[in-house]
Biopython code that builds the backbone (N, CA, C, O; Angstrom):
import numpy as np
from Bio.PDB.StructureBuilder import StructureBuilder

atoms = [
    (1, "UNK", "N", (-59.013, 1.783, -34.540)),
    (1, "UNK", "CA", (-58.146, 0.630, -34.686)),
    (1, "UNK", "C", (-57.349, 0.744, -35.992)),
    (1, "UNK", "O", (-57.877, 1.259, -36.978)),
    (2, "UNK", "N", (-56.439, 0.406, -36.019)),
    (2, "UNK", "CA", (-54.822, 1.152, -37.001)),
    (2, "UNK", "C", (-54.912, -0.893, -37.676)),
    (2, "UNK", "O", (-53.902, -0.989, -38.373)),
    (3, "UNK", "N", (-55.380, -1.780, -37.687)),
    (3, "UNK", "CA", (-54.911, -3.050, -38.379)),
    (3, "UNK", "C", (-55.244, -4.104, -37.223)),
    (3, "UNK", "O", (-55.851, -3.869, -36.179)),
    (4, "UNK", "N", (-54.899, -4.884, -37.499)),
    (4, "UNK", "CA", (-55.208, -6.228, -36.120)),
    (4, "UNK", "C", (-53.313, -6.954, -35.839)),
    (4, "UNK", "O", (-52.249, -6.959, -36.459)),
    (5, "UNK", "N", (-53.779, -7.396, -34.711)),
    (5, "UNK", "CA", (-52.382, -8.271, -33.846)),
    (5, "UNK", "C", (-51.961, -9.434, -34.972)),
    (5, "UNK", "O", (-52.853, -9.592, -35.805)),
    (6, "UNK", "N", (-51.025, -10.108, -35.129)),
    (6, "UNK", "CA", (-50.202, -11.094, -35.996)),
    (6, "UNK", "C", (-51.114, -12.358, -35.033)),
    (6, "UNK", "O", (-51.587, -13.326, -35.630)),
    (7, "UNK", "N", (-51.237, -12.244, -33.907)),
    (7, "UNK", "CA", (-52.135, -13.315, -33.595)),
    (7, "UNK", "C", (-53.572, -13.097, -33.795)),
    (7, "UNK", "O", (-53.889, -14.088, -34.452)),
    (8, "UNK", "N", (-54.622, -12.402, -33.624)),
    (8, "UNK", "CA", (-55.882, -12.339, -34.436)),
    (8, "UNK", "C", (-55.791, -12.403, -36.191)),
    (8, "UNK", "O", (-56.625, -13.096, -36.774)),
    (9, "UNK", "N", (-55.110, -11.913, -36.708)),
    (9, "UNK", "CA", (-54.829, -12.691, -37.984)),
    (9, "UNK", "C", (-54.656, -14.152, -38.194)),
    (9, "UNK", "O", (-55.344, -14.752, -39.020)),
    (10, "UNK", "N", (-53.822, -14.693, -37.524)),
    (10, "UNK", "CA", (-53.364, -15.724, -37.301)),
    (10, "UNK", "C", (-54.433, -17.059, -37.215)),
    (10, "UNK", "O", (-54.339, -18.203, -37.661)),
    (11, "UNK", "N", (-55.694, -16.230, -36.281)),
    (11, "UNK", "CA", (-56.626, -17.075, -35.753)),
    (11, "UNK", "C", (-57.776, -16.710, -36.752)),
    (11, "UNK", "O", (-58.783, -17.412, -36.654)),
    (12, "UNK", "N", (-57.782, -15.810, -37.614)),
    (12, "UNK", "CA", (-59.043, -15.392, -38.970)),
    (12, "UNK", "C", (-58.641, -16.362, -39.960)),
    (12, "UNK", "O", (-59.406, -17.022, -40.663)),
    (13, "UNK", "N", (-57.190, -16.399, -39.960)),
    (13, "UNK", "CA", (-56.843, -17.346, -41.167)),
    (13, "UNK", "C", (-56.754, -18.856, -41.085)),
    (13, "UNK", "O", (-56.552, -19.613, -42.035)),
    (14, "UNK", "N", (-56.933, -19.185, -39.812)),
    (14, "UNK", "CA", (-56.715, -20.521, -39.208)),
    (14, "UNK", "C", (-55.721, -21.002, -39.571)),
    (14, "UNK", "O", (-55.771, -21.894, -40.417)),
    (15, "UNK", "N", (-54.415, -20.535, -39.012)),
    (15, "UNK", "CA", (-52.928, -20.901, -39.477)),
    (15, "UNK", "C", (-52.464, -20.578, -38.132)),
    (15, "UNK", "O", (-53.107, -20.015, -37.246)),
    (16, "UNK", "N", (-50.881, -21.145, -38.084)),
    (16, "UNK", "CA", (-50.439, -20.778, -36.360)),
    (16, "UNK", "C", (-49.744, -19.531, -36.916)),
    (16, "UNK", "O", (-49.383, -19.237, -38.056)),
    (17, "UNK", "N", (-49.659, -18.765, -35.506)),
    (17, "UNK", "CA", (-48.976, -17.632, -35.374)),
    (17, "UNK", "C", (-47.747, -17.783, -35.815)),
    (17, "UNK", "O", (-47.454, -16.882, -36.601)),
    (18, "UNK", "N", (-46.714, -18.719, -35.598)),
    (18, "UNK", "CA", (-45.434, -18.826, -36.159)),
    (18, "UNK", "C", (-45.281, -19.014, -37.596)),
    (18, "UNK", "O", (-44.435, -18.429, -38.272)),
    (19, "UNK", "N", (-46.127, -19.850, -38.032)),
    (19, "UNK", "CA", (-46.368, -19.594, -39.790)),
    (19, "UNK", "C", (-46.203, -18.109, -40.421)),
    (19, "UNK", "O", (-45.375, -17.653, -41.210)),
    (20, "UNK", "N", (-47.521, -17.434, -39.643)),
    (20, "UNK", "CA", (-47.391, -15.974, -40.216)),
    (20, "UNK", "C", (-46.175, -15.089, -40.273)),
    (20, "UNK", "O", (-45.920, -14.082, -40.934)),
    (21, "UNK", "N", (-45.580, -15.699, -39.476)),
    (21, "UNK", "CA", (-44.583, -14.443, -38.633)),
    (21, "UNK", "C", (-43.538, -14.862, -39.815)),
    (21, "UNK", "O", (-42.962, -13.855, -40.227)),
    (22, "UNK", "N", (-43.085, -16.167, -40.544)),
    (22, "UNK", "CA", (-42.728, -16.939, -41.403)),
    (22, "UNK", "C", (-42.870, -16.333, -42.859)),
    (22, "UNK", "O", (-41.954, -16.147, -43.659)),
    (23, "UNK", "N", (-44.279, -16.053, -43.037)),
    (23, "UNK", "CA", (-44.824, -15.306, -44.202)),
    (23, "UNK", "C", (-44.521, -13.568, -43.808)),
    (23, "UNK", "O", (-44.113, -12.873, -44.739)),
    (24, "UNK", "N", (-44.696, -13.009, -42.647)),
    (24, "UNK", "CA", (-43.861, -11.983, -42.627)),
    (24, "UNK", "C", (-42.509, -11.651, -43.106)),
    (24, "UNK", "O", (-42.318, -10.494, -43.480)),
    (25, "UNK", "N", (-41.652, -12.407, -43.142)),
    (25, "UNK", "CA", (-40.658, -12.325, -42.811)),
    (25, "UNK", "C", (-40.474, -12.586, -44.635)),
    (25, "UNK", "O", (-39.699, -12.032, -45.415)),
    (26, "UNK", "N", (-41.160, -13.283, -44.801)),
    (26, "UNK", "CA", (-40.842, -13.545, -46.494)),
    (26, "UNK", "C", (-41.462, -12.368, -47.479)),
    (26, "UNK", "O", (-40.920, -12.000, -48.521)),
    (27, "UNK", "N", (-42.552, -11.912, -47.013)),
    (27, "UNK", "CA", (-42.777, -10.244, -47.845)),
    (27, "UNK", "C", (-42.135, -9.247, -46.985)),
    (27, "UNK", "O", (-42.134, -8.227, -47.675)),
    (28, "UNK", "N", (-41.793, -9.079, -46.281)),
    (28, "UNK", "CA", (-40.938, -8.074, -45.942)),
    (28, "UNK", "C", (-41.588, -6.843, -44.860)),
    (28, "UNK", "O", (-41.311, -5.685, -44.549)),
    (29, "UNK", "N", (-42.452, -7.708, -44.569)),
    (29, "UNK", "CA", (-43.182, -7.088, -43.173)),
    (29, "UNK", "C", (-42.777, -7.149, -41.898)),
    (29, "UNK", "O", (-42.532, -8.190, -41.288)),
    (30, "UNK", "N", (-42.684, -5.832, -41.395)),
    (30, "UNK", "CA", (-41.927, -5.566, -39.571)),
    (30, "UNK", "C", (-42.936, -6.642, -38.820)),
    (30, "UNK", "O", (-44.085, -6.205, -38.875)),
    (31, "UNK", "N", (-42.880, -7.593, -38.309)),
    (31, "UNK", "CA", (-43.434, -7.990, -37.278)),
    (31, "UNK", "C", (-42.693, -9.464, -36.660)),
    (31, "UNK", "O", (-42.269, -10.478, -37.213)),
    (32, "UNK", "N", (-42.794, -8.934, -34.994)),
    (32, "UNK", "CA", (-41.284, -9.452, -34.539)),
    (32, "UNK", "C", (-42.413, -10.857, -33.306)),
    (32, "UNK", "O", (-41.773, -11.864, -33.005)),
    (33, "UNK", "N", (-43.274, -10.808, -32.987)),
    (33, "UNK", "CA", (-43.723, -11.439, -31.841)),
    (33, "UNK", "C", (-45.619, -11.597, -32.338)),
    (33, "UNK", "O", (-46.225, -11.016, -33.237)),
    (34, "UNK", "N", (-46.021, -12.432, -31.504)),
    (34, "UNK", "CA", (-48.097, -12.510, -31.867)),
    (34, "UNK", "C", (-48.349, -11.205, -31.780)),
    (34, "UNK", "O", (-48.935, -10.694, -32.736)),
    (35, "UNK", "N", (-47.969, -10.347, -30.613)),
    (35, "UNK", "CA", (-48.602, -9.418, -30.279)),
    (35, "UNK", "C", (-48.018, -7.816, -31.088)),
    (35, "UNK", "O", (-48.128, -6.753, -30.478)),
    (36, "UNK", "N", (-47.595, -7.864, -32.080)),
    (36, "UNK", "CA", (-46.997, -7.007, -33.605)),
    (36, "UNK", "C", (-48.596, -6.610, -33.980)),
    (36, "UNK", "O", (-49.638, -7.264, -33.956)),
    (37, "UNK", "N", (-48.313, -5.394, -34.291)),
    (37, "UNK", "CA", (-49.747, -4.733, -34.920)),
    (37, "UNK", "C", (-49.507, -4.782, -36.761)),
    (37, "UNK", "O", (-48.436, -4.682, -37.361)),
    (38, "UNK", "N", (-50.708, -4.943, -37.262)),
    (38, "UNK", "CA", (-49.990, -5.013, -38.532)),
    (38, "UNK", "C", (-50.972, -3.978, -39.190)),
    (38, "UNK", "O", (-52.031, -3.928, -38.565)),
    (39, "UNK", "N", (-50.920, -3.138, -40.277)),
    (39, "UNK", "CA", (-51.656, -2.246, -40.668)),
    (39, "UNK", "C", (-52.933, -3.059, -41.961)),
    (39, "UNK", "O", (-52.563, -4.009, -42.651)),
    (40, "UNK", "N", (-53.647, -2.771, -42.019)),
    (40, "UNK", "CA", (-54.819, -3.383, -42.976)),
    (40, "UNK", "C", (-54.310, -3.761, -43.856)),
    (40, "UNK", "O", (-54.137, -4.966, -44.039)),
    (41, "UNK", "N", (-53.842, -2.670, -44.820)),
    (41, "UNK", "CA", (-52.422, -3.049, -46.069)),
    (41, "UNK", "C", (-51.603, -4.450, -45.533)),
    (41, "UNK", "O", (-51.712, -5.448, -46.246)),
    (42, "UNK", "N", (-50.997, -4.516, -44.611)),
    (42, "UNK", "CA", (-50.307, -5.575, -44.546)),
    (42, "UNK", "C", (-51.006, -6.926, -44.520)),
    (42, "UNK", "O", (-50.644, -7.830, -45.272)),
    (43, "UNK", "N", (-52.096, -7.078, -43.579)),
    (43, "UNK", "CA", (-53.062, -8.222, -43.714)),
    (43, "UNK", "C", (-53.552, -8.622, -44.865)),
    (43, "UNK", "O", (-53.790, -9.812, -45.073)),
    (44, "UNK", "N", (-53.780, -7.599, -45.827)),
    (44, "UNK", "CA", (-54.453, -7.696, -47.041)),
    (44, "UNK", "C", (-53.320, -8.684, -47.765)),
    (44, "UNK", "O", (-53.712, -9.643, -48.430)),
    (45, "UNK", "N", (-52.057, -8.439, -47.625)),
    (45, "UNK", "CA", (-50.688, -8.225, -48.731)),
    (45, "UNK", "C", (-50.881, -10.190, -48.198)),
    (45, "UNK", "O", (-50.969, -11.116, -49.004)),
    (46, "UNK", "N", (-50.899, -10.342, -46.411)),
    (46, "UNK", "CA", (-50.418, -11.691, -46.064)),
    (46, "UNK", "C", (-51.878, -12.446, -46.641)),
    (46, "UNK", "O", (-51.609, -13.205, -47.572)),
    (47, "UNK", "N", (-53.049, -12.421, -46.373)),
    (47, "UNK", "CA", (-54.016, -13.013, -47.212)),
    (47, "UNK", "C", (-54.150, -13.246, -48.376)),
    (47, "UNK", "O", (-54.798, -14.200, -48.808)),
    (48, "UNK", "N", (-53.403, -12.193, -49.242)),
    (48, "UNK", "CA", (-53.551, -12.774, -50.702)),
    (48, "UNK", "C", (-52.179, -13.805, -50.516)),
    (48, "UNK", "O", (-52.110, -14.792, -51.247)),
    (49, "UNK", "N", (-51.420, -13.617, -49.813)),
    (49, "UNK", "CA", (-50.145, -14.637, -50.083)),
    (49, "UNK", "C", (-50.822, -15.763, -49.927)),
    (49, "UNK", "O", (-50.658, -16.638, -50.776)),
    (50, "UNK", "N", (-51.549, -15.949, -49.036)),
    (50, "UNK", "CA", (-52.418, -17.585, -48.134)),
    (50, "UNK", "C", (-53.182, -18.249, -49.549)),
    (50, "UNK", "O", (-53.032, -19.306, -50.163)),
    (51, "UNK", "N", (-54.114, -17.000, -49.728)),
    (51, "UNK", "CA", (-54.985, -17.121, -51.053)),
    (51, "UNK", "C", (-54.309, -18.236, -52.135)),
    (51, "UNK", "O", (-54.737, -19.347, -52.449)),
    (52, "UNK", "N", (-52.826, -17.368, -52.684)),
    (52, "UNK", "CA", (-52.459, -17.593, -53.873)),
    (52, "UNK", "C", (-51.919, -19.139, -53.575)),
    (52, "UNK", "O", (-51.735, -19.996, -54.440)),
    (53, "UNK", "N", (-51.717, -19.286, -52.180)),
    (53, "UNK", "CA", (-50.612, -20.503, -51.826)),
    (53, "UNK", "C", (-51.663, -21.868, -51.866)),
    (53, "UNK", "O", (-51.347, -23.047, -51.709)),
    (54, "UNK", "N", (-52.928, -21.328, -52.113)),
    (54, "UNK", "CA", (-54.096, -22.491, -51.927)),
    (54, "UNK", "C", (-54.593, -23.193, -52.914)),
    (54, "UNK", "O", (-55.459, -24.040, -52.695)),
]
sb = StructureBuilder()
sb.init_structure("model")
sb.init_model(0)
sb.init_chain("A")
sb.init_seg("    ")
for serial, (resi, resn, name, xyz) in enumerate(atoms, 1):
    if name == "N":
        sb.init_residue(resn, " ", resi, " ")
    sb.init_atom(name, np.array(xyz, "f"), 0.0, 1.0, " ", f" {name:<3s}", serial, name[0])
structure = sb.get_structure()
């Protein structure tokens, strides 16, 4: 397994999928739909964003 879906993230972080895709889009991460693979690095990058935003 290469990272998890923008929607299983979505549902670890207990946030909606359109949020993320939101926070994608604001660090500068490719992901276009729930079903976008995202690489570990990238999950890591959107969790600390969640983290810091808390």
């Amino acid at each position: 397994m290469k990272g998890l879906r923008v929607l299983e993230l979505s549902e670890a972080l207990n946030v909606d999928s359109s949020d993320l895709l939101a926070v994608c889009a604001i660090l500068k991460i490719k992901a276009t739909s729930r079903i976008s693979m995202l690489s570990f690095e990238e999950c890591k990058k959107i969790t600390v964003y969640y983290e810091d935003k808390s």
